[in-house]
LUMTORBA-777314 format. One record per residue (C-alpha): residue number from 1; residue in one letter; x, y, z. Coordinates in Angstrom, 2 decimals. Layout:
<kolnus>
 num residuo    east   north      up
 NUM       A       X       Y       Z
...
</kolnus>
This chain:
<kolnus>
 num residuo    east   north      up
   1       X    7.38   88.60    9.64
   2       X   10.11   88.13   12.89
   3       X   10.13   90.42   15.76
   4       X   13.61   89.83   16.94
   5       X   14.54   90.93   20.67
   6       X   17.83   90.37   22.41
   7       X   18.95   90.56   25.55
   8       X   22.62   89.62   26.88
   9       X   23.30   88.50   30.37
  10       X   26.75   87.94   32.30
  11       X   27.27   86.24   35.97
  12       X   25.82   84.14   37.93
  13       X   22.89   81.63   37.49
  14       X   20.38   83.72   39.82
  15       X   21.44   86.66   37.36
  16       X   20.34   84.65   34.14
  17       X   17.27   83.07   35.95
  18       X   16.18   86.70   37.00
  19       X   17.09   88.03   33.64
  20       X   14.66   85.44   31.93
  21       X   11.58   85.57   34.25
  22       X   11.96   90.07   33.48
  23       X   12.09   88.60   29.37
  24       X    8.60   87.30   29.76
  25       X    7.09   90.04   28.11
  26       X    3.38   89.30   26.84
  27       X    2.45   89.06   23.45
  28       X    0.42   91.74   22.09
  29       X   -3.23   90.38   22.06
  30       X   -6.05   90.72   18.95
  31       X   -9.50   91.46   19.43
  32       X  -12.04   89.18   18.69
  33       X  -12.49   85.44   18.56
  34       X   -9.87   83.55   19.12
  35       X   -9.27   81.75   16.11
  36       X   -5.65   79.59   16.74
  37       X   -5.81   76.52   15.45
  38       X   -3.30   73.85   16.64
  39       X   -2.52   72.00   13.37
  40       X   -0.37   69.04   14.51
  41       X   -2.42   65.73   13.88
  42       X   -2.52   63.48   16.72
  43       X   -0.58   60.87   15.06
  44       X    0.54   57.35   16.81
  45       X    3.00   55.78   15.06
  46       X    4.56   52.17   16.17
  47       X    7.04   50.21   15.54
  48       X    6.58   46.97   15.01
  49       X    9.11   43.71   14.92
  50       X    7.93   40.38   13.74
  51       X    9.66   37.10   14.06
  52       X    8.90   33.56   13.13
  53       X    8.80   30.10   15.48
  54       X   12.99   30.49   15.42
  55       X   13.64   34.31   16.07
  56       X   14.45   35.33   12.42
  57       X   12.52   38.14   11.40
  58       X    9.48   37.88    8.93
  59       X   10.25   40.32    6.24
  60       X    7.34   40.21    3.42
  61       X    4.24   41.46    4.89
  62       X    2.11   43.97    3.51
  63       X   -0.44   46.77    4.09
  64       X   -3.06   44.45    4.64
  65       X   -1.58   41.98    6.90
  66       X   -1.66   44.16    9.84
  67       X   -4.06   45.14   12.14
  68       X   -3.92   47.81   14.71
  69       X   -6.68   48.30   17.53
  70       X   -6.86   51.62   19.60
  71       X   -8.72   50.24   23.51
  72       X  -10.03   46.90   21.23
  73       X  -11.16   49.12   18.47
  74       X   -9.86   48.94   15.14
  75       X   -7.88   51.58   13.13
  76       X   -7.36   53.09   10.14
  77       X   -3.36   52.60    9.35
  78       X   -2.42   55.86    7.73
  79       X    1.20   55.02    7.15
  80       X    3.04   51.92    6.45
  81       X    6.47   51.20    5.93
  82       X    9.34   48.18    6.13
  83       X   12.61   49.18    7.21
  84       X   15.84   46.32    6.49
  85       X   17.96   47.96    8.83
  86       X   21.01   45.94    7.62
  87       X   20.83   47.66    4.36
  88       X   22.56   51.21    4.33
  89       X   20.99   53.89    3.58
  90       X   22.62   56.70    1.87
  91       X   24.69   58.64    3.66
  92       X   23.89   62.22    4.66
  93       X   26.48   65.11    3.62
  94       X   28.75   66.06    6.55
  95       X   28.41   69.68    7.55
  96       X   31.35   72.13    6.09
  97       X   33.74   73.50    7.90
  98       X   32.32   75.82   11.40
  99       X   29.29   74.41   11.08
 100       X   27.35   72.56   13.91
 101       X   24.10   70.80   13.62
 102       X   21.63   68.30   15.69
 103       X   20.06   67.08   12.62
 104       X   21.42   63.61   11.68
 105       X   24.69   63.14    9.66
 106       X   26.72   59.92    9.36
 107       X   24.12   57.90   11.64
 108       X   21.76   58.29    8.66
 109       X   23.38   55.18    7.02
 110       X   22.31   53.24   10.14
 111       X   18.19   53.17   10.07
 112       X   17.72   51.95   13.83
 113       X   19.91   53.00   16.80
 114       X   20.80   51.42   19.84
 115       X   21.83   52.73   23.29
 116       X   22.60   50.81   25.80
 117       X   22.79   52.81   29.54
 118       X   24.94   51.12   32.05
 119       X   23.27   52.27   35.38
 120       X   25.61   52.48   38.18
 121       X   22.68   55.04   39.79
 122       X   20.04   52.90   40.73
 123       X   22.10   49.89   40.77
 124       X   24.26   47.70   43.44
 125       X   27.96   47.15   43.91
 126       X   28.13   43.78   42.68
 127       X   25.38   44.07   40.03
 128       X   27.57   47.06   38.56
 129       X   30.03   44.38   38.43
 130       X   28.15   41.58   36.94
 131       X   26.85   43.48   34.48
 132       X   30.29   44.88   33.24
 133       X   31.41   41.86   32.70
 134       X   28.55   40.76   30.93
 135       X   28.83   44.06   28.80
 136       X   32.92   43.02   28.13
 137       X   31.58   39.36   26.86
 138       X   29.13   41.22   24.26
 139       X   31.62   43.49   22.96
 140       X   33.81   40.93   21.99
 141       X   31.52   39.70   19.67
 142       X   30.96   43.19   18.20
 143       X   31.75   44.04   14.50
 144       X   33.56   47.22   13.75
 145       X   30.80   48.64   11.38
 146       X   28.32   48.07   14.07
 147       X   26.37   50.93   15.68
 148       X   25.95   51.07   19.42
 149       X   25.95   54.10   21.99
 150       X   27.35   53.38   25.22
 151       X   25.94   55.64   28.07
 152       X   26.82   55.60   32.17
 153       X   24.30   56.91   34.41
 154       X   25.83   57.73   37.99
 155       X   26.01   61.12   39.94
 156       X   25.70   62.35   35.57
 157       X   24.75   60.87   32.31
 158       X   28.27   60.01   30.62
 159       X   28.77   59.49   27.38
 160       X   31.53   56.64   26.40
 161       X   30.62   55.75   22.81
 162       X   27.77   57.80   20.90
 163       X   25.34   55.85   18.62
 164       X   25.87   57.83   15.63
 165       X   29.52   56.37   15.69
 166       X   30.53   52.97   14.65
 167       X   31.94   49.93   16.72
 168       X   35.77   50.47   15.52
 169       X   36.97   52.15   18.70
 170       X   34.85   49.94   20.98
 171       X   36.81   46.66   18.89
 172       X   40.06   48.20   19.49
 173       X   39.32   49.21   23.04
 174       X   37.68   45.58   24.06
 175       X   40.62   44.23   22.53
 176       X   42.84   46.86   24.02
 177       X   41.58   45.41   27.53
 178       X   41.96   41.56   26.91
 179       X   45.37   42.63   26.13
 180       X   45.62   44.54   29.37
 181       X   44.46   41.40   30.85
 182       X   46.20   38.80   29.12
 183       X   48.37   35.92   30.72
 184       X   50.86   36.62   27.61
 185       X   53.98   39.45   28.50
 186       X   54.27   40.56   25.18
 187       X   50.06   41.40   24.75
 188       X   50.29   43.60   27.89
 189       X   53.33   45.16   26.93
 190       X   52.21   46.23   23.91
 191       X   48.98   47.17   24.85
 192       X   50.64   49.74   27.69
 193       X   51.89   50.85   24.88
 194       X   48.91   52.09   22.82
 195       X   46.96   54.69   22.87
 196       X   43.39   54.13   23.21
 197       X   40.20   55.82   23.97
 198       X   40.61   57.57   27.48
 199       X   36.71   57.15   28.11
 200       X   36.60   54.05   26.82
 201       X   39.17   52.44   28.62
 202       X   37.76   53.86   32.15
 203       X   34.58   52.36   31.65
 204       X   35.98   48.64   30.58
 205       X   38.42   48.66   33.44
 206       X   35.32   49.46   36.11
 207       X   36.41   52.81   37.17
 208       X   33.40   53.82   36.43
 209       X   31.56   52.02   38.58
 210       X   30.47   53.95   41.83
 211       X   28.91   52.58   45.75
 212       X   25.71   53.49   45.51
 213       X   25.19   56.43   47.71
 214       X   28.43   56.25   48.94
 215       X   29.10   58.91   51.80
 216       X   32.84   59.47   52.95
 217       X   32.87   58.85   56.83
 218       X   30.20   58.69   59.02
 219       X   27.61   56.79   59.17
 220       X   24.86   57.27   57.01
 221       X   21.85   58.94   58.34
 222       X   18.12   58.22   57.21
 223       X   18.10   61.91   55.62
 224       X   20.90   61.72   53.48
 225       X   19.29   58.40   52.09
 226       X   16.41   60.34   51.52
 227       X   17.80   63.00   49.66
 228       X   20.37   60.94   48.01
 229       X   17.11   59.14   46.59
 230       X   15.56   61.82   45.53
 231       X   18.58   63.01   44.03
 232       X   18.78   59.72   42.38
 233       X   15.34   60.32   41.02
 234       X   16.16   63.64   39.49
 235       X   19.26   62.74   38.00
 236       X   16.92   59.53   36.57
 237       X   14.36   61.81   34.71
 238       X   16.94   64.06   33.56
 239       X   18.67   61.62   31.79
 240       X   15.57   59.61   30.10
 241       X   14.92   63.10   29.15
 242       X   17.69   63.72   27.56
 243       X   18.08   60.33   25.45
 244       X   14.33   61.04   24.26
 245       X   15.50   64.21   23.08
 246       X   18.61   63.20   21.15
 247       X   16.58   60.49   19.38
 248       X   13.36   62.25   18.73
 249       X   14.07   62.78   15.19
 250       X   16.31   59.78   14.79
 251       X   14.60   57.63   11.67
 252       X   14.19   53.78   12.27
 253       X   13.19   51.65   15.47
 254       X   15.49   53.09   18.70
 255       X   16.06   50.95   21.11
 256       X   17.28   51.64   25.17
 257       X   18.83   48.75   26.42
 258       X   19.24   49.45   30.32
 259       X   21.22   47.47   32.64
 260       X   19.65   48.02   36.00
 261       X   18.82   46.44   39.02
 262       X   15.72   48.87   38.92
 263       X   14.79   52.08   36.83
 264       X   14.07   54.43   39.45
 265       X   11.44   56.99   38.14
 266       X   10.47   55.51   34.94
 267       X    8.62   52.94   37.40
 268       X    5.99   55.58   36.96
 269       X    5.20   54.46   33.77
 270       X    2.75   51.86   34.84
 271       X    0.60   54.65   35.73
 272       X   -3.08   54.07   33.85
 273       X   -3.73   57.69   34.54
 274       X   -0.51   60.52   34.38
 275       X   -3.22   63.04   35.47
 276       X   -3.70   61.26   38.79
 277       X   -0.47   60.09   39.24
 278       X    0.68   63.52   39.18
 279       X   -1.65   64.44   41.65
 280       X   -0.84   61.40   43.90
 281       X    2.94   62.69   43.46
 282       X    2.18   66.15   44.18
 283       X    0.13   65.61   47.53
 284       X    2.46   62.06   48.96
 285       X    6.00   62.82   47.91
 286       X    7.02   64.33   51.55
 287       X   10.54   64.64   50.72
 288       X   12.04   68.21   50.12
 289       X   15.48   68.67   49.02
 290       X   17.58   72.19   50.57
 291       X   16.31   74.22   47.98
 292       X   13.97   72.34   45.64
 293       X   10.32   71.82   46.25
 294       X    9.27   68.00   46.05
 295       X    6.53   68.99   43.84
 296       X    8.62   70.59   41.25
 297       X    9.66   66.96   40.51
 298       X    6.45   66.18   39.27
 299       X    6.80   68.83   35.74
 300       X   10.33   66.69   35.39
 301       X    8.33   63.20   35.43
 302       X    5.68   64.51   33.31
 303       X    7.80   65.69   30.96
 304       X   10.07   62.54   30.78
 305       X    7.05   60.83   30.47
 306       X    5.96   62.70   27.65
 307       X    8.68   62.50   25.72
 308       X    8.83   58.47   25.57
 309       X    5.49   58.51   24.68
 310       X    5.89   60.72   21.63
 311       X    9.55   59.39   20.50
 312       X    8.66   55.76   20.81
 313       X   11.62   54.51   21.83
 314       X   11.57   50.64   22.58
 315       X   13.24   49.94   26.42
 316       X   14.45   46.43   26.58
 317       X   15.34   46.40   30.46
 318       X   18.23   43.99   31.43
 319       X   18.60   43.02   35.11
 320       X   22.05   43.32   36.09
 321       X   21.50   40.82   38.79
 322       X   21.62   38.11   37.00
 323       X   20.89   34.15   38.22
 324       X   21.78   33.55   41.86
 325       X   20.83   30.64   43.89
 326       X   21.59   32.68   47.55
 327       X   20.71   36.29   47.77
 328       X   21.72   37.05   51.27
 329       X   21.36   40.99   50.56
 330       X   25.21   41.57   50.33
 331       X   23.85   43.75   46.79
 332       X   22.39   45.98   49.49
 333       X   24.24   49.07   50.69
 334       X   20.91   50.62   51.63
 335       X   20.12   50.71   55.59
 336       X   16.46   51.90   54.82
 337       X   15.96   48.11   53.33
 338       X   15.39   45.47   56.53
 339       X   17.12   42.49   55.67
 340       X   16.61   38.80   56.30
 341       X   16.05   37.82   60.33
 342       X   18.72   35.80   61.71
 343       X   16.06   33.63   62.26
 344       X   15.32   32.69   58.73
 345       X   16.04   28.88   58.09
 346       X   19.10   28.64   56.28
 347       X   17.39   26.40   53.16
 348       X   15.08   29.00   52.72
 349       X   17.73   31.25   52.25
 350       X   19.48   29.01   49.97
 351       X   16.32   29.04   48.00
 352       X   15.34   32.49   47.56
 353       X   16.70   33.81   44.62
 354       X   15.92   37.94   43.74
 355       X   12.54   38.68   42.56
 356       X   12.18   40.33   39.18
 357       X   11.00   43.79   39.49
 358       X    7.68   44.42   38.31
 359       X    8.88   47.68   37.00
 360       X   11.29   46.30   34.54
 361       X    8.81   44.25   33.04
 362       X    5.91   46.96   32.26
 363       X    8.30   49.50   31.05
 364       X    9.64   46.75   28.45
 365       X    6.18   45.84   28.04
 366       X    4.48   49.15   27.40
 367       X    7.58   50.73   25.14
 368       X    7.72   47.43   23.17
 369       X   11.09   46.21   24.12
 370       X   11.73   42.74   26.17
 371       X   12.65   42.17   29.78
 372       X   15.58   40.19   30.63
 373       X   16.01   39.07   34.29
 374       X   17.17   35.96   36.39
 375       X   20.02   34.89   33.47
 376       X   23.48   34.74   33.82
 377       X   23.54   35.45   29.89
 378       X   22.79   38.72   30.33
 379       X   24.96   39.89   26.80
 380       X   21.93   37.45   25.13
 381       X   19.30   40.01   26.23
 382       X   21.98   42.94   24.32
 383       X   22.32   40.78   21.35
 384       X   18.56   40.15   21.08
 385       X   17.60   43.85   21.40
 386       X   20.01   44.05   18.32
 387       X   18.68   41.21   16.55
 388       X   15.08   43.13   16.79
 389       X   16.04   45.72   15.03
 390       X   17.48   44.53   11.91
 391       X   14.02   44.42   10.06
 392       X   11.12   46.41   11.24
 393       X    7.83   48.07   10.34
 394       X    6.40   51.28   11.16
 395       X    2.94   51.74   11.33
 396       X    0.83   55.46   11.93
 397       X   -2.45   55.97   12.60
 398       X   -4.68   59.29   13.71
 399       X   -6.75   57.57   16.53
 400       X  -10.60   58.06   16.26
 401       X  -11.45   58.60   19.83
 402       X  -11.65   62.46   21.07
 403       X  -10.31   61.19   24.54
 404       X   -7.42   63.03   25.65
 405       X   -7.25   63.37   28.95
 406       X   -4.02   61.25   30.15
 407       X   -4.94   57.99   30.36
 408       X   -3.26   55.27   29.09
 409       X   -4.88   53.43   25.51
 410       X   -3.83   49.89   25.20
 411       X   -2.43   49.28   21.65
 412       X   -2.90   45.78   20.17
 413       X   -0.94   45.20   16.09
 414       X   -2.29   41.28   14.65
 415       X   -0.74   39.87   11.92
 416       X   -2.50   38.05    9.59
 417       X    0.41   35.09    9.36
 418       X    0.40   32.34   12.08
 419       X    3.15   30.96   13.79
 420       X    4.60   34.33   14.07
 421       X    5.48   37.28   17.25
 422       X    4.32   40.64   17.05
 423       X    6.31   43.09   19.32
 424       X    5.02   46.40   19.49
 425       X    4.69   48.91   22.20
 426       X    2.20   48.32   24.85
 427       X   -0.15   51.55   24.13
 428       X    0.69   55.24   24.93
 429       X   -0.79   57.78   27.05
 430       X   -4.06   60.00   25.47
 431       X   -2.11   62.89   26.85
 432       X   -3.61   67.00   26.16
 433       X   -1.53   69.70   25.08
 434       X    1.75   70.04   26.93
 435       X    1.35   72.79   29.76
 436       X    4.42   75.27   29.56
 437       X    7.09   75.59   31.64
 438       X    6.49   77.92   34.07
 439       X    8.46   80.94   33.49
 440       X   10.29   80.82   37.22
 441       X   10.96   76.87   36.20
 442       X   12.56   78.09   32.89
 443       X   15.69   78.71   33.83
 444       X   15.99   75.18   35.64
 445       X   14.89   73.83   32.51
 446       X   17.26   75.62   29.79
 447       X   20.19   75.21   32.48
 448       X   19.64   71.40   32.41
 449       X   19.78   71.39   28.49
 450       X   22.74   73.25   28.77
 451       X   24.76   71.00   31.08
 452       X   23.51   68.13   29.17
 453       X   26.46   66.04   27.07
 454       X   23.44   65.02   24.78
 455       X   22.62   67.48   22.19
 456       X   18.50   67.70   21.28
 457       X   17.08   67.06   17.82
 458       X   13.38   68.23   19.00
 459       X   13.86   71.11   16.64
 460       X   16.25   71.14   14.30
 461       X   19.19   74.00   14.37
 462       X   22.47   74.55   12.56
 463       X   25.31   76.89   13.50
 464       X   28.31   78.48   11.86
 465       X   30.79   80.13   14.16
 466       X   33.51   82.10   13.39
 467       X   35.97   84.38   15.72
 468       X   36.30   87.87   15.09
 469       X   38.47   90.74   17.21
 470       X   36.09   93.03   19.33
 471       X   37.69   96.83   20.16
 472       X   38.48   95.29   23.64
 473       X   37.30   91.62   23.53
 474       X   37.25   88.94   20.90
 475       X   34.00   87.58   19.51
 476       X   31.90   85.20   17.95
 477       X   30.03   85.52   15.24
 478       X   27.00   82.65   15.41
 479       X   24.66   82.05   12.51
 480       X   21.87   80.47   13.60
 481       X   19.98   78.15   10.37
 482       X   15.99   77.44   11.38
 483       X   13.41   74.92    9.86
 484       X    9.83   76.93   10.55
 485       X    8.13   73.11    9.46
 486       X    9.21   71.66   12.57
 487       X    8.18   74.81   14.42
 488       X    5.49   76.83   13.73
 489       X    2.34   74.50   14.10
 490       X   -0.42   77.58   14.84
 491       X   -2.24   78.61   12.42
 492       X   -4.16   81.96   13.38
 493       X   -6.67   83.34   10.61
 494       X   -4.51   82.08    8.08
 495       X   -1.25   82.98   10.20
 496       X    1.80   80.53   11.01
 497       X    2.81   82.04   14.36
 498       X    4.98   81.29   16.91
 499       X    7.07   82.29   20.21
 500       X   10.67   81.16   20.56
 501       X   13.43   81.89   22.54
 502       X   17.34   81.31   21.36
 503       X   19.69   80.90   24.09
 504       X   23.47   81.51   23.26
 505       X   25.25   79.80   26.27
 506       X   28.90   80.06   27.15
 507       X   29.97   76.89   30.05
 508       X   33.24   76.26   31.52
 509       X   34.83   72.76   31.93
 510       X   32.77   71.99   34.90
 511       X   29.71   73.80   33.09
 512       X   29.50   77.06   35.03
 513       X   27.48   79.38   33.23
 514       X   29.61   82.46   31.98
 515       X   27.34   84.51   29.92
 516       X   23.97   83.62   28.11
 517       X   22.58   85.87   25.39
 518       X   18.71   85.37   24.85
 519       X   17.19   86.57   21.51
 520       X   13.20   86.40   21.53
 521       X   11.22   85.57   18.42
 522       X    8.16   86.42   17.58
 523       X    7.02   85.02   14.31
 524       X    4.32   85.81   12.23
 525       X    3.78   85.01    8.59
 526       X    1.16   85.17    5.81
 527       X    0.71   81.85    3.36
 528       X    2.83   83.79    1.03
 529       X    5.60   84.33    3.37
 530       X    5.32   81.08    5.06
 531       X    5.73   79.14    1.33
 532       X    8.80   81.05    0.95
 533       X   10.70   80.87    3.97
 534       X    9.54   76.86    4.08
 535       X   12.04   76.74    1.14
 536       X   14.90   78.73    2.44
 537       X   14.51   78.36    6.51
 538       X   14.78   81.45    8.06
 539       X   18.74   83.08   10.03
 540       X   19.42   84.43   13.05
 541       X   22.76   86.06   13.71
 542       X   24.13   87.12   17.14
 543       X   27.46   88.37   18.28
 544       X   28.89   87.30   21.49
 545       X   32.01   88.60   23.66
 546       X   34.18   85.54   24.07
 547       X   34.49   85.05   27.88
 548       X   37.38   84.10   29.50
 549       X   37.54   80.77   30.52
 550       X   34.58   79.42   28.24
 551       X   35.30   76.14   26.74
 552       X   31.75   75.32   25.02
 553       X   28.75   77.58   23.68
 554       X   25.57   75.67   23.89
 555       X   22.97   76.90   21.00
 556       X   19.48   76.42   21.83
 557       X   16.24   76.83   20.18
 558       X   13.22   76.87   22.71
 559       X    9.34   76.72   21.83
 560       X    7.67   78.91   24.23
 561       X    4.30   77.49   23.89
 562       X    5.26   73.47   24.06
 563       X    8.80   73.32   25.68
 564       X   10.32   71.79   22.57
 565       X   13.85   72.29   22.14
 566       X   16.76   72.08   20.04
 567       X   20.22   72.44   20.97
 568       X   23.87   71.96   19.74
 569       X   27.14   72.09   21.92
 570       X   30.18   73.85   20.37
 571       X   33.92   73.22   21.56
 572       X   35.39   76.77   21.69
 573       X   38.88   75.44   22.04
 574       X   39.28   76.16   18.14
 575       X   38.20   79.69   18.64
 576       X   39.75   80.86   21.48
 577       X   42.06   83.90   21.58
 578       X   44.15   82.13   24.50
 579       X   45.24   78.61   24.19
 580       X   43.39   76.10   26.37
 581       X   45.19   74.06   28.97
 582       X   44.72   70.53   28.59
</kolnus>
């Protein structure tokens, strides 16, 4: 059974925010013993790459070749595969005609993905600049039926080339550039003369490179640094968020490559204990933004946090600093750093070269990626992280322990073949239950998804729109396609049940909320019912008034009880009664 409850919302973001804290209705409650049951198994699973004495990857072990130990112990391995990567799969069937989905489509015939995130956020001037050029020497050894997303983080997370498309446009556009570039009249002529990828072309010319924490005129005061930092931090976790999300049900190894001088929150991940770090967070943070607490942060890092841990993606973190014999902290644009006395002999200058950040290294370390830092071959690191994951293995296990309290478990994977390198993520953390949202956080939270470019594959959704003409307004019909497997994981005497939330959002080009329907779910079903529904998926149909001005309708799917979500982004240009100015 579904108990279906709508409610429909127009105006401002306080108005939605209020309208969804006066939605948290309570859930009728049974008498008796609590019987729910959470029936997800604690699985780890891990990825693992090995490679012989020259780099190429080992590709016949078995089973019983690997090992896996849990805090030294050994495991059972419940699952075992090999993945060859650089064998196609079959492709997945395209969805028909005004139909949207998050569940993988043409990226299916590409068994690992790769993103790699330029970070012009936590990064220098001249690093930004290094590293692009670095990035324009890799590219032009690129393939066209390669696969590689190419994501900026700055003041948002930009997306120049997703991962589920291949390298042809990236080819053309590197090419497109050199062109651009070229000492030869005829190659720039002609390549004025071609149309390329707008996006593309921004991002290989540097435009989208930014001053970090630039501030036009003035000086710039200790405060703004501070909140420009925090900012920074925000905008950070957001994005990791969101990259977890979009992978989560991606098949195959997936790999982050991040160009950074440093990786802002994530340095977090070092923590041996969330639970305390939290706590250390919570009670030392001392920096409050206009209108958000410095606490509320910590929900944001926890979350981030647990969503690499469950994904398992593999960060191979690439310092954009590259080799340099004299650092005299030019890089720096930050006046909270104290630079180098006048004082300091000029050969020990000469000498120092930048340290590698400790951070870079345990991230790689712990999410089984690599570290590259201190080479001016920076597009080697790129190429290696792609090398990695041409053949893989995944390994699963149900850990024996009954210790689940947030601290980190070291994870070791032997081999039994010598001469060989095992790289496999560092451990994970024993984390509980996720806590929910809080409902006066919610809105923050389904906002962000909203805004996001990056569509979430947490739970999968599918959506068919089509535009029909309202008495006084046009509308949309949405159709709304659920999988209850990936959702309804509590089983209560004998009951799948869940509580969901769908959230029909309408944005404008600079994603100002318009309208946002909500439909509640309550589901409830018997073995019987669950069996059949399992087969079919369950529908969900809603009618919206078209809102002037809208330009996208964001679909999500919400899990009251663990914060997973789903979500698809829909261009309403298509749709719309009134032609859209471009």
């Amino acid at each position: 059974m579904i108990n279906h409850r709508q409610r429909c919302r127009t105006g401002t973001c306080v108005a939605l925010a209020l309208a969804l804290l006066a939605g948290s209705s309570a859930r009728p409650q049974s008498q008796g013993v609590d019987t729910t049951l959470r029936v997800t198994t604690r699985l780890v699973n891990v990825n693992v790459v090995v490679t012989d004495e020259r780099g190429n990857s080992v590709k016949d072990l078995a089973h019983d070749d690997f090992a896996v130990l849990d805090a030294g112990q050994p495991q059972k391995i419940a699952f075992f595969s090999a993945i060859d990567n650089e064998r196609p799969t079959s492709v997945a069937s395209l969805p028909g005609p005004d139909t949207y989905t998050n569940r993988p489509t043409d990226y299916s015939a590409a068994p690992s993905s790769t993103i790699l995130l330029f970070d012009t956020l936590n990064s220098r001037w001249t690093s930004q600049g290094y590293g692009l050029q670095r990035i324009r020497k890799f590219l032009r050894q690129i393939e066209p039926q390669d696969h590689i997303g190419i994501y900026v983080l700055g003041d948002d997370l930009k997306i120049v080339h997703d991962f589920n498309r291949d390298a042809s446009d990236l080819f053309a556009a590197i090419r497109r550039y050199d062109d651009l570039h070229s000492h030869v009249p005829e190659a720039r002529a002609a390549a004025k003369e071609s149309t390329g990828d707008p996006d593309l072309d921004r991002f290989l010319s540097g435009k989208d490179n930014r001053y970090r924490f630039g501030k036009d005129g003035g000086d710039i005061s200790k405060a703004y640094m501070r909140d420009r930092l925090m900012i920074a931090i925000q905008m950070t976790t957001a994005s990791i968020e969101a990259i977890a999300r979009q992978l989560a049900n991606v098949q195959g190894r997936k790999t982050l490559i991040w160009v950074t001088d440093s990786i802002g929150a994530m340095a977090h991940f070092e923590s041996d204990d969330l639970d305390q770090f939290l706590k250390r967070w919570t009670g030392q943070s001392g920096i409050k933004l206009a209108k958000i607490p410095a606490w509320e942060n910590g929900l944001d890092i926890e979350r981030m946090i647990r969503l690499m841990n469950g994904v398992g993606i593999a960060v191979y973190t690439v310092d954009a600093r590259g080799l340099e014999t004299v650092d005299l902290d030019f890089r720096n644009t930050s006046p909270l750093v104290d630079i180098s006395s006048s004082t300091e002999p000029m050969a020990d200058l000469l000498r120092r070269t930048p340290e590698p950040d400790i951070a870079l290294l345990e991230l790689a370390n712990r999410t089984g990626g690599r570290a590259f830092f201190n080479s001016n071959d920076l597009e080697t690191g790129i190429r290696r992280a792609e090398d990695d994951a041409r053949f893989t293995y995944n390994l699963a296990y149900v850990p024996d322990h009954n210790q689940w309290k947030g601290e980190w478990r070291k994870i070791q994977v032997k081999v039994n073949r010598p001469n060989v390198t095992v790289l496999a993520r560092g451990g994970y953390f024993a984390l509980p239950d996720a806590r929910p949202v809080p409902p006066r956080n919610r809105f923050e939270f389904l906002s962000q998804i909203a805004a996001s470019p990056i569509e979430s594959s947490q739970l999968p959704l599918t959506v068919h729109i089509a535009a029909t003409s309202g008495a006084k307004q046009p509308k949309i019909d949405a159709k709304v396609h659920l999988n209850p497997q990936s959702m309804l994981t509590d089983l209560n005497n004998g009951h799948r049940k869940g509580s969901f939330e769908v959230m029909f959002m309408q944005l404008d080009p600079k994603n100002k909320l318009l309208d946002a329907t909500q439909k509640d779910i309550e589901a409830d079903f018997d073995p019987q019912e669950y069996a059949a529904i399992s087969q079919k998926g369950w529908d969900l149909s809603a009618q919206l008034t078209f809102k002037q001005g809208a330009t996208l309708l964001c679909v999500i799917i919400h899990d009251k009880a663990s914060d997973a979500v789903g979500s698809v982004r829909i261009p309403l240009a298509r749709y719309s009664p009134i032609p859209t100015a471009h």
